[in-house]
Backbone as a chain_set.jsonl record, in Angstrom:
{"seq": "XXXXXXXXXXXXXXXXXXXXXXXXXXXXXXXXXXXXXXXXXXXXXXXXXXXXXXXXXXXXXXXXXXXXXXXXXXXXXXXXXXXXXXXXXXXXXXXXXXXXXXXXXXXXXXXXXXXXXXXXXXXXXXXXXXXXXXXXXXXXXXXXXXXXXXXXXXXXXXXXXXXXXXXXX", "coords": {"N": [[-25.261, -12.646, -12.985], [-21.896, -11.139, -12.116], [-20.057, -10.953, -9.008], [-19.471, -8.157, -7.497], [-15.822, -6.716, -8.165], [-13.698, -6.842, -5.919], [-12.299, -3.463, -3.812], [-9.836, -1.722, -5.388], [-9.114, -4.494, -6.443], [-8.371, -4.508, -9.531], [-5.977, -2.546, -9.613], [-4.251, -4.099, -8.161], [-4.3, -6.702, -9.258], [-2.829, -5.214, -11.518], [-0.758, -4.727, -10.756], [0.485, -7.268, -9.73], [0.507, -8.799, -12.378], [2.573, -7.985, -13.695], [4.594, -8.721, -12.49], [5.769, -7.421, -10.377], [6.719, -6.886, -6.761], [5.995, -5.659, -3.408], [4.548, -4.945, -0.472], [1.413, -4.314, 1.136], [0.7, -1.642, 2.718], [-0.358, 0.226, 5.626], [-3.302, 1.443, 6.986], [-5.104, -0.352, 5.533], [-4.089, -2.193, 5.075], [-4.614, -3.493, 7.393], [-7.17, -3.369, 8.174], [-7.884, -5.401, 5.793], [-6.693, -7.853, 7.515], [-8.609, -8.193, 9.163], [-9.224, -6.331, 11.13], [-10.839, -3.981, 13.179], [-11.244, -1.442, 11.514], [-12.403, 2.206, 10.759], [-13.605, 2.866, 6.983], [-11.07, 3.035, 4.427], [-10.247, 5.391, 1.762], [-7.987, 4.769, -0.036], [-5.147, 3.068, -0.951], [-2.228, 1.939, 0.471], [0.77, 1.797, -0.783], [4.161, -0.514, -0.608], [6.939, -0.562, -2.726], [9.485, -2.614, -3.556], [12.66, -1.88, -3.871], [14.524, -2.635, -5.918], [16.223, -2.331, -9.474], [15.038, -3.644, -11.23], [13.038, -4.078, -10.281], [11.681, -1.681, -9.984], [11.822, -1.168, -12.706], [9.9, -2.899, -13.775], [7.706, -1.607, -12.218], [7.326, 0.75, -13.237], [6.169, 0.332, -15.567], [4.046, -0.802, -14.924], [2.439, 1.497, -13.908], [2.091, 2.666, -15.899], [0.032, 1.263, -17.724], [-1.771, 1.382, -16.13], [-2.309, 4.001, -15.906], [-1.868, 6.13, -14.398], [-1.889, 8.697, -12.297], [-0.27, 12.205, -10.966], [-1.841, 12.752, -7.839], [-3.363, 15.455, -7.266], [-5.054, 18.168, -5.439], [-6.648, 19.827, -6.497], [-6.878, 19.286, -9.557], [-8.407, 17.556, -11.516], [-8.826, 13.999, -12.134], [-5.576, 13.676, -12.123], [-2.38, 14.74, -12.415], [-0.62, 14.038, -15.136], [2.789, 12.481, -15.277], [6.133, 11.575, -15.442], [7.779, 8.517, -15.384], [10.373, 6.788, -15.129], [12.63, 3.791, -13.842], [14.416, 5.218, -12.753], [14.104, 8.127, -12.011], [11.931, 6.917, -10.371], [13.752, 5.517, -8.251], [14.101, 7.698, -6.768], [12.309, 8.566, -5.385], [10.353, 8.878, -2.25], [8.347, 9.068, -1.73], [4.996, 8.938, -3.456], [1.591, 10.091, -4.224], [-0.972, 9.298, -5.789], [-2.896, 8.334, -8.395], [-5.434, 6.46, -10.297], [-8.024, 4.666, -12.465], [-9.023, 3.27, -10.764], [-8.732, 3.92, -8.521], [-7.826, 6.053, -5.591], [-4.359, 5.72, -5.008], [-1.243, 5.364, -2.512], [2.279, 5.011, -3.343], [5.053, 4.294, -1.187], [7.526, 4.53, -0.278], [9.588, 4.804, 1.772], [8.153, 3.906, 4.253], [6.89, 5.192, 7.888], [9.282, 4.311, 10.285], [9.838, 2.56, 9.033], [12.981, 2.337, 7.779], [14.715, 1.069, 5.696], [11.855, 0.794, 4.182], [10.937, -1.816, 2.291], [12.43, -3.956, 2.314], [12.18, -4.067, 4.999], [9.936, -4.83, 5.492], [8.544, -6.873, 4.681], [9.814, -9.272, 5.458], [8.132, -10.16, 7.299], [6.211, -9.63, 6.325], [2.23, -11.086, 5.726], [0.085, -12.919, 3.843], [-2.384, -11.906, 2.346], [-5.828, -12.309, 0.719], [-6.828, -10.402, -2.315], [-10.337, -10.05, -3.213], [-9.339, -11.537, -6.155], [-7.129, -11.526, -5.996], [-3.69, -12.324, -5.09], [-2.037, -10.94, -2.289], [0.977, -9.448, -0.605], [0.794, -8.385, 2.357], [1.307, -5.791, 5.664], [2.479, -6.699, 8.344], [0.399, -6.698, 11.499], [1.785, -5.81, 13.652], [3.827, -4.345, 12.466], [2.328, -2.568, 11.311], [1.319, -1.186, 12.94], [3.462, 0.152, 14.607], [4.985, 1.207, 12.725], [2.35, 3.458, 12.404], [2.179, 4.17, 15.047], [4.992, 5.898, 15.101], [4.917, 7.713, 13.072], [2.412, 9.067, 14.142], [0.293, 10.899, 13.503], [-2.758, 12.393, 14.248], [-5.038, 10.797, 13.354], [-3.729, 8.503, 12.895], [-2.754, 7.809, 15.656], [-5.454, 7.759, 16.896], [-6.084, 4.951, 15.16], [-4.076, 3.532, 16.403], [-5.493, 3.039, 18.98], [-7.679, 0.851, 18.626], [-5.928, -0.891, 16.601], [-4.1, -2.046, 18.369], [-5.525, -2.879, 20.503], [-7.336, -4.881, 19.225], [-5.193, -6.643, 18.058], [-4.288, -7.871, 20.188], [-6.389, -9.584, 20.928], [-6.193, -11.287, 19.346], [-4.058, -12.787, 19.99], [-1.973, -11.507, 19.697], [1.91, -11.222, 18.784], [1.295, -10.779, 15.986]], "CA": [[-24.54, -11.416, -12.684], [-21.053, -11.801, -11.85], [-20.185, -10.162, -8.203], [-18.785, -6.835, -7.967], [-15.082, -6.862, -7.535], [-13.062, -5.912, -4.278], [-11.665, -2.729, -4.195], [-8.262, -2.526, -5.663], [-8.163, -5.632, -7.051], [-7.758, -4.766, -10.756], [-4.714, -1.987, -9.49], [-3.384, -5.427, -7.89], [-3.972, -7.551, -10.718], [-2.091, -4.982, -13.004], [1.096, -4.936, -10.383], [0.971, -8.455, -9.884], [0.542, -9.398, -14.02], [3.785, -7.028, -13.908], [5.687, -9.16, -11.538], [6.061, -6.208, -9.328], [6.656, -6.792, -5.83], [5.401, -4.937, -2.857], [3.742, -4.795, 0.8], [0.281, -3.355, 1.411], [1.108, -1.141, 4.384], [-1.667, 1.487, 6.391], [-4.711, 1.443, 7.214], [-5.812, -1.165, 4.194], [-3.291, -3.891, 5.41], [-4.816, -3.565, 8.804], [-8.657, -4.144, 7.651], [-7.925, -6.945, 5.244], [-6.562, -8.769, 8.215], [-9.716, -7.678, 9.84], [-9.063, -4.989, 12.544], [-12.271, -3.296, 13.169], [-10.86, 0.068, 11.668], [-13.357, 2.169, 9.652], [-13.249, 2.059, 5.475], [-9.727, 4.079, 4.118], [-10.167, 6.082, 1.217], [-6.55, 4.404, -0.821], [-4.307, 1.973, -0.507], [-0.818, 2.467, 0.506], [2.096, 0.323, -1.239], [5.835, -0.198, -0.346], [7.149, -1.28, -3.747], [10.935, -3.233, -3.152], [13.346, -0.693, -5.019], [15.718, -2.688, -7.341], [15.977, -1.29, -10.354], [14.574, -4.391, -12.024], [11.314, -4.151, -9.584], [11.484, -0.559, -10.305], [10.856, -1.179, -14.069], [8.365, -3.471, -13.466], [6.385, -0.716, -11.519], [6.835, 1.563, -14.17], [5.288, -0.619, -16.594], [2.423, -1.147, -14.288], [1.467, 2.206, -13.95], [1.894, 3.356, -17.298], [-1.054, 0.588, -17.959], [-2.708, 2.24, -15.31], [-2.321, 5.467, -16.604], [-1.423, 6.376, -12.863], [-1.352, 10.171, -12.157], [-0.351, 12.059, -9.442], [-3.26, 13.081, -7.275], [-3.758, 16.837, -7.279], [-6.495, 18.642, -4.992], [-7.332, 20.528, -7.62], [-6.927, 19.179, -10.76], [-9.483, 16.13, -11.63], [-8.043, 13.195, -12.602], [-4.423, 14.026, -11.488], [-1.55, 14.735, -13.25], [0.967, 13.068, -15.924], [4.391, 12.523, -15.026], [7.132, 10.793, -16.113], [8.907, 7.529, -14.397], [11.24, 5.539, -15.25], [13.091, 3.152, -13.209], [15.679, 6.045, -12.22], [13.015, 8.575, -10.912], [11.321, 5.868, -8.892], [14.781, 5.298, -7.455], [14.883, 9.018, -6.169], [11.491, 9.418, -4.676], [10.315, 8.954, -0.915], [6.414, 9.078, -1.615], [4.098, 9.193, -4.672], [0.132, 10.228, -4.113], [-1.178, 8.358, -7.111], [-4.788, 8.378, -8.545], [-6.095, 5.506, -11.883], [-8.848, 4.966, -12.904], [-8.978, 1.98, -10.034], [-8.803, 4.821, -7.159], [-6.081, 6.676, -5.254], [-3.126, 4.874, -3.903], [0.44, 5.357, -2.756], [3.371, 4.633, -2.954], [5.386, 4.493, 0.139], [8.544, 3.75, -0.611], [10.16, 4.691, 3.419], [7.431, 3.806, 5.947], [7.415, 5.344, 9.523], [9.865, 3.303, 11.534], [11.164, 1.308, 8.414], [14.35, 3.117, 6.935], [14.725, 0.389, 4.592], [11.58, 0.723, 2.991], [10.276, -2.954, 1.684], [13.188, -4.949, 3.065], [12.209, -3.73, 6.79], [8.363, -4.77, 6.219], [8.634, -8.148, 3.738], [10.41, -10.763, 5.904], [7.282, -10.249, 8.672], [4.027, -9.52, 5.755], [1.377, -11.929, 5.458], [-0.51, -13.114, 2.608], [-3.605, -11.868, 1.999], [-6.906, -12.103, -0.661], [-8.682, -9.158, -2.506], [-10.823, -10.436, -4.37], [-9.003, -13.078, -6.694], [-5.549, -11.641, -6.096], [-2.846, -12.585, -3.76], [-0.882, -9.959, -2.155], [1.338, -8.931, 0.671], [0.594, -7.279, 3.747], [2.676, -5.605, 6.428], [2.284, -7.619, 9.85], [-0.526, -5.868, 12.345], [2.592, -5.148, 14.358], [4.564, -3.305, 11.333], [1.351, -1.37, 10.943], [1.099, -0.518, 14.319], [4.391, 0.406, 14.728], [4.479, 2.637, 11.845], [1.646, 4.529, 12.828], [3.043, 4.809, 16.343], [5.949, 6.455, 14.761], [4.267, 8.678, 12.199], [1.753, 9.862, 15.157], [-0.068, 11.497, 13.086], [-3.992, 12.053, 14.4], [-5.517, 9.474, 12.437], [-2.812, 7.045, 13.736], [-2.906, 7.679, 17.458], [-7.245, 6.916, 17.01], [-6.446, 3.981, 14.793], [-3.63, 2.547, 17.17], [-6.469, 2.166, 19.835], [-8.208, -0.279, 18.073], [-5.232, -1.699, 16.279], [-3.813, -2.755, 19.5], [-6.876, -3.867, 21.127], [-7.468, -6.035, 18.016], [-4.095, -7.324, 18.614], [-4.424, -8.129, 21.859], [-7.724, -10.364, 21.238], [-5.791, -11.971, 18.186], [-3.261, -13.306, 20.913], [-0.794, -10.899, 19.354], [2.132, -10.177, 18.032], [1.24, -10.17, 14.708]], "C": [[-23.301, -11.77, -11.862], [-21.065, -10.233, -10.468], [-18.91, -9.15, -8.473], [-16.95, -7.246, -7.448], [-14.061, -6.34, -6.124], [-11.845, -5.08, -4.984], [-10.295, -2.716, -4.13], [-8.044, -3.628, -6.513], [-7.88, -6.121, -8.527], [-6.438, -3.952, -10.413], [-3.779, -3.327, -8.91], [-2.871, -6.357, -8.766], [-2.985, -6.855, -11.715], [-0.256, -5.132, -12.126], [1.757, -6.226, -10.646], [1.008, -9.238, -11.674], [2.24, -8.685, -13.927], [4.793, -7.396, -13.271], [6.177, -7.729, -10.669], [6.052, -6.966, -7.611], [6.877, -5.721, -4.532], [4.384, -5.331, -1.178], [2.928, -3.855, 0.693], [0.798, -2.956, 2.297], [-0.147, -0.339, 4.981], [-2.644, 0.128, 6.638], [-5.45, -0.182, 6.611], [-5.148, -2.547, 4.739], [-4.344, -4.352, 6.741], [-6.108, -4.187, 8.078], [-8.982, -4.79, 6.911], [-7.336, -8.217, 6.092], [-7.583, -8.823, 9.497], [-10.11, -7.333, 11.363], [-10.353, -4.437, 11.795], [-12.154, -1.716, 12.612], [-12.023, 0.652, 10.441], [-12.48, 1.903, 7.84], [-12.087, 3.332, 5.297], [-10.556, 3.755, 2.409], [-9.446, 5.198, -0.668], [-5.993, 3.769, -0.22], [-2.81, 2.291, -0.63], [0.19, 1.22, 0.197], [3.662, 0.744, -0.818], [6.575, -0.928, -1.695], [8.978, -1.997, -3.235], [11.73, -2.272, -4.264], [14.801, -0.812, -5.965], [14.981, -2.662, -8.261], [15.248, -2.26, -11.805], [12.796, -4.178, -11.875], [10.32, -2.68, -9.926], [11.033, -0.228, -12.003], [9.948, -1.681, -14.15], [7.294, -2.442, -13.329], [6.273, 0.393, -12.628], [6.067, 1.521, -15.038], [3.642, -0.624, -16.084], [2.017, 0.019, -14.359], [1.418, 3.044, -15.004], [0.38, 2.096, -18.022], [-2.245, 1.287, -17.33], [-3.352, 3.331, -15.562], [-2.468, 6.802, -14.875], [-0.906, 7.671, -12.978], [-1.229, 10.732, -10.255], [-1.287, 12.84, -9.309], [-2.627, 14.377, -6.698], [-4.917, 17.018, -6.521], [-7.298, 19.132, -5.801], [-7.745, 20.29, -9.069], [-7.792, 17.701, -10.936], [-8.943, 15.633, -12.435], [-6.516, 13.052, -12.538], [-3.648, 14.973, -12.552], [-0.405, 14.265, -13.88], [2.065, 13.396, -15.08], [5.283, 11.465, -15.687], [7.828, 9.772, -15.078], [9.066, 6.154, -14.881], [11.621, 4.974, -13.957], [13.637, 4.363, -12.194], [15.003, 6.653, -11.643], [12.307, 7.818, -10.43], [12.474, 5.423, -7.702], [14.731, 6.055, -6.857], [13.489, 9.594, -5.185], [10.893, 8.258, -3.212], [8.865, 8.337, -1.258], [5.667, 9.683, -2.993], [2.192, 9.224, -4.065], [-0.428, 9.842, -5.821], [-2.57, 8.532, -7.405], [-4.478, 7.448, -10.065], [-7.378, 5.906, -11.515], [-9.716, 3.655, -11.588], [-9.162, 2.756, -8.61], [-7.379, 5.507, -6.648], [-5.321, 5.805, -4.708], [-1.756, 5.759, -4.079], [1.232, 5.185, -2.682], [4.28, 5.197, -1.72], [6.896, 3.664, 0.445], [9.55, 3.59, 1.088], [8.995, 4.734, 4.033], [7.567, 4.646, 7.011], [7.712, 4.552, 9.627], [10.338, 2.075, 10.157], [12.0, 2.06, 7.266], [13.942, 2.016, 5.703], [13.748, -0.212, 3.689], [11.029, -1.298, 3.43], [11.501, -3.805, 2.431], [12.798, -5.061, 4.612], [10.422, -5.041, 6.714], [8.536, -6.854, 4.989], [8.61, -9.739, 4.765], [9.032, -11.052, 7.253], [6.019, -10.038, 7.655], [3.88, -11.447, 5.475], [0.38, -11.867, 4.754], [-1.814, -12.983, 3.304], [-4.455, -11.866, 0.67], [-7.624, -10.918, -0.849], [-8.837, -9.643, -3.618], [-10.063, -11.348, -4.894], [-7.372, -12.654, -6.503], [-4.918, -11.612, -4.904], [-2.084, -11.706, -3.503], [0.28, -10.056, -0.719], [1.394, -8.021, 1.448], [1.364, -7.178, 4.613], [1.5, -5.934, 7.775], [1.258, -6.08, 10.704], [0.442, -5.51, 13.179], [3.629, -4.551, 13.824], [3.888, -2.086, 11.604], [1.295, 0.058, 12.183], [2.898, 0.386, 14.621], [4.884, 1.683, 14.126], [3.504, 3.735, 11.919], [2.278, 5.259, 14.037], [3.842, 6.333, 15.834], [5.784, 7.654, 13.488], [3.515, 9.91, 12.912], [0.963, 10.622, 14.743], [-1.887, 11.453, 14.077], [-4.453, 10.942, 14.668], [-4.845, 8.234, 13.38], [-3.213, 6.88, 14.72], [-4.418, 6.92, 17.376], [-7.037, 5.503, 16.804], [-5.436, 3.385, 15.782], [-4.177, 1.766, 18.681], [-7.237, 1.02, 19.889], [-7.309, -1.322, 17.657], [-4.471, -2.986, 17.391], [-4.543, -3.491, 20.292], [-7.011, -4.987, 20.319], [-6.28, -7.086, 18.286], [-4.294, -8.598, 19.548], [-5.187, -9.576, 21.7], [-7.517, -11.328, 20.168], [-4.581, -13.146, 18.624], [-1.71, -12.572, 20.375], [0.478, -11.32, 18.953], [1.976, -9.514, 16.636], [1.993, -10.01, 14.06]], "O": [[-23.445, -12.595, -10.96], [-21.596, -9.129, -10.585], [-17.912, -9.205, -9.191], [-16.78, -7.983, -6.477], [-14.07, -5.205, -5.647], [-11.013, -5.337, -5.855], [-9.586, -3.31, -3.319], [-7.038, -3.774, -7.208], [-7.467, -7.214, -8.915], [-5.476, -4.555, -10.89], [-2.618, -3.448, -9.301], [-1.734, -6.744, -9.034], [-2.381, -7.499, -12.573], [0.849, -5.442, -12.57], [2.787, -6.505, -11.259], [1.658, -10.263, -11.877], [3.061, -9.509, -14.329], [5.84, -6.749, -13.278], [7.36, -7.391, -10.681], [5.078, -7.7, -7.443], [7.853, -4.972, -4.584], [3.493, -6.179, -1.232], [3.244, -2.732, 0.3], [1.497, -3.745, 2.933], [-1.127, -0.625, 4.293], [-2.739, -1.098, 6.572], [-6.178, -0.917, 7.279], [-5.653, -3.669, 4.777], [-4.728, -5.509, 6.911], [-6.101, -5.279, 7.51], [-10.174, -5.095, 6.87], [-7.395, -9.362, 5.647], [-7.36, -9.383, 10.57], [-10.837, -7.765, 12.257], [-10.757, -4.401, 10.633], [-12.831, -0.832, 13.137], [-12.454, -0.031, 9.511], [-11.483, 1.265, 7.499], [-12.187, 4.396, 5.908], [-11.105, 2.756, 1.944], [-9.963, 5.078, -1.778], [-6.122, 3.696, 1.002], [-2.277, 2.795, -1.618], [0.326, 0.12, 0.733], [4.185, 1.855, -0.731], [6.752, -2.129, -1.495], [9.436, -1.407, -2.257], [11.289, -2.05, -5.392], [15.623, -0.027, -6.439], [13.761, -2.815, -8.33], [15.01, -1.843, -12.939], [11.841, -4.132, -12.651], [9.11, -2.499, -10.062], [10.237, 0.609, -12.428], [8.963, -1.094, -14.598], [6.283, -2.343, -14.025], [5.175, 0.888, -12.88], [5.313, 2.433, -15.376], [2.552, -0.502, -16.644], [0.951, 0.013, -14.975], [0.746, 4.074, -15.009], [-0.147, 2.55, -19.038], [-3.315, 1.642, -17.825], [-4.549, 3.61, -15.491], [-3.025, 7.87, -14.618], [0.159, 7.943, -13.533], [-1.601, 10.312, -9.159], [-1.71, 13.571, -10.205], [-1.682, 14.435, -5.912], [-5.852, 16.242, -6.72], [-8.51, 18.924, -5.846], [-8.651, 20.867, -9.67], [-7.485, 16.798, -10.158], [-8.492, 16.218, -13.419], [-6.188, 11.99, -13.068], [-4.185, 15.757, -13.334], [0.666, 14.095, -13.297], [2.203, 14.377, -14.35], [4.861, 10.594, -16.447], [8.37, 10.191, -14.056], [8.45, 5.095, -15.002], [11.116, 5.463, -12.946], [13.306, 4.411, -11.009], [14.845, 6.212, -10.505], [11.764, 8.5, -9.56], [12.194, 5.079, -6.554], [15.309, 5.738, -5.817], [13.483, 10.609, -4.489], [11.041, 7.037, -3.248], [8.486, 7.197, -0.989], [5.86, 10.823, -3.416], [1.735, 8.226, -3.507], [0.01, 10.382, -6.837], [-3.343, 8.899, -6.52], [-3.518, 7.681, -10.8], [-7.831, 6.795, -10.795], [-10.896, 3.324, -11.697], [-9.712, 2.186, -7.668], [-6.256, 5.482, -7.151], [-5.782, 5.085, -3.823], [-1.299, 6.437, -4.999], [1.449, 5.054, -1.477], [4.222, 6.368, -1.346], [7.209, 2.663, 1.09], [10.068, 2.541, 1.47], [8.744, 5.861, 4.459], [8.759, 4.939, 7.107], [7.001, 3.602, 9.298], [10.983, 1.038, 10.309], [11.643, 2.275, 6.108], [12.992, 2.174, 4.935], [13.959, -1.085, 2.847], [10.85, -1.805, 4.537], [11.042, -4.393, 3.41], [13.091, -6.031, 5.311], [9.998, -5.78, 7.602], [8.594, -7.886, 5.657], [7.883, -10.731, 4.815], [9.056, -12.036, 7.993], [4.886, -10.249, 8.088], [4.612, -12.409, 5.24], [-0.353, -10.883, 4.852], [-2.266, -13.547, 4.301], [-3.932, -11.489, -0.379], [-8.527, -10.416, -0.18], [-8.127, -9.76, -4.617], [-9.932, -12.286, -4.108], [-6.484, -13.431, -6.853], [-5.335, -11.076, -3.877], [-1.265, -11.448, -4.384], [0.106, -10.962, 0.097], [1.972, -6.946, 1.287], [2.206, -8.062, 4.765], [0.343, -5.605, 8.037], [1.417, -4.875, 10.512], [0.0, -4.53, 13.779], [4.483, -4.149, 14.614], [4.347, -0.998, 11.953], [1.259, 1.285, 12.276], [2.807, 1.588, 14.867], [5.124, 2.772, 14.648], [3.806, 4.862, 11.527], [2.725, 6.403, 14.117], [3.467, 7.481, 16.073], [6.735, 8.365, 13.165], [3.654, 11.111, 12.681], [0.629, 11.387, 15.647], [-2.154, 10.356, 14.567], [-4.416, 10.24, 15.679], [-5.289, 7.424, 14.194], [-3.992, 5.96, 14.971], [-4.577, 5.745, 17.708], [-7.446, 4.692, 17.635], [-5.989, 2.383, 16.236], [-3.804, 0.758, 19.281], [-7.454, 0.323, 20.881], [-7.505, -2.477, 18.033], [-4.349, -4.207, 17.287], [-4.242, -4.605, 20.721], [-6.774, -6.092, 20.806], [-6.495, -8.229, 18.687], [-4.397, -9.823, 19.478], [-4.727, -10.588, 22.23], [-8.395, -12.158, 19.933], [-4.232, -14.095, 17.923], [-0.594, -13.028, 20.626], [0.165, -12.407, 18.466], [2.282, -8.399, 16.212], [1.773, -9.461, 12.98]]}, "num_chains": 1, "name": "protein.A"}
């Protein structure tokens, strides 16, 4: 019996087959570099937004069959994206058949998106695929600056974790 695989890591496998590039960011970056935070839900991506990377991603989630995630409606709903509407949007709530994720194209606290969070992620494994993650002091940072709930709780831990990691991350 072959073991089960880690979550995500066929939506990974289909970006990365797709040459897509991208930073894990949230929650998900944080507890694959193993901050004690509980389990998240979805995985949040920062895709890089030339218009080459931007076809790429289209490609990928038309494999996917990547809808957007509706409260109401099961299984999401179609949309259309090309390169050009991926150029124009901020934030996508996403649902496959792989789970929800989303895109996250501006961060809290990084205007520029994938250039801000890139030159500081660190490689991580799910499961058999290699990705990139945004630095435990991106993450943190971004939450800070989001402030949302959620955040403020998880930047107690995040920082503590930090801390005991000899920081900065």
């Amino acid at each position: 019996m072959s073991p089960e695989p880690a979550p995500f890591e066929h939506l990974l496998e289909v970006l990365n087959r797709h040459g897509v590039r991208y930073v894990v960011i949230g929650a998900f970056a944080a507890i694959a570099q193993g901050a004690p935070l509980g389990a998240t839900y979805d995985i949040d991506l920062t895709p890089s937004r030339t218009t080459e990377n931007l076809s790429r991603l289209s490609s990928a989630l038309r494999e996917l069959d990547a809808r957007i995630r509706v409260a109401d409606i099961v299984g999401g709903l179609a949309f259309s994206h090309d390169a050009a509407f991926l150029a124009n949007v901020e934030m996508l709530n996403l649902v496959s058949a792989d789970g929800a994720f989303d895109l996250v194209f501006i961060p809290a606290a990084m205007p520029a998106g994938f250039e801000d969070l890139e030159p500081h992620a660190v490689e991580i494994h799910i499961g058999n695929q290699v990705v990139q993650a945004a630095s435990l002091s991106d993450v943190i940072r971004s939450k800070e600056e989001a402030g949302r709930e959620k955040d403020l709780k998880a930047l107690v831990v995040l920082r503590r974790f930090l801390d005991e990691q000899g920081g900065p991350g």
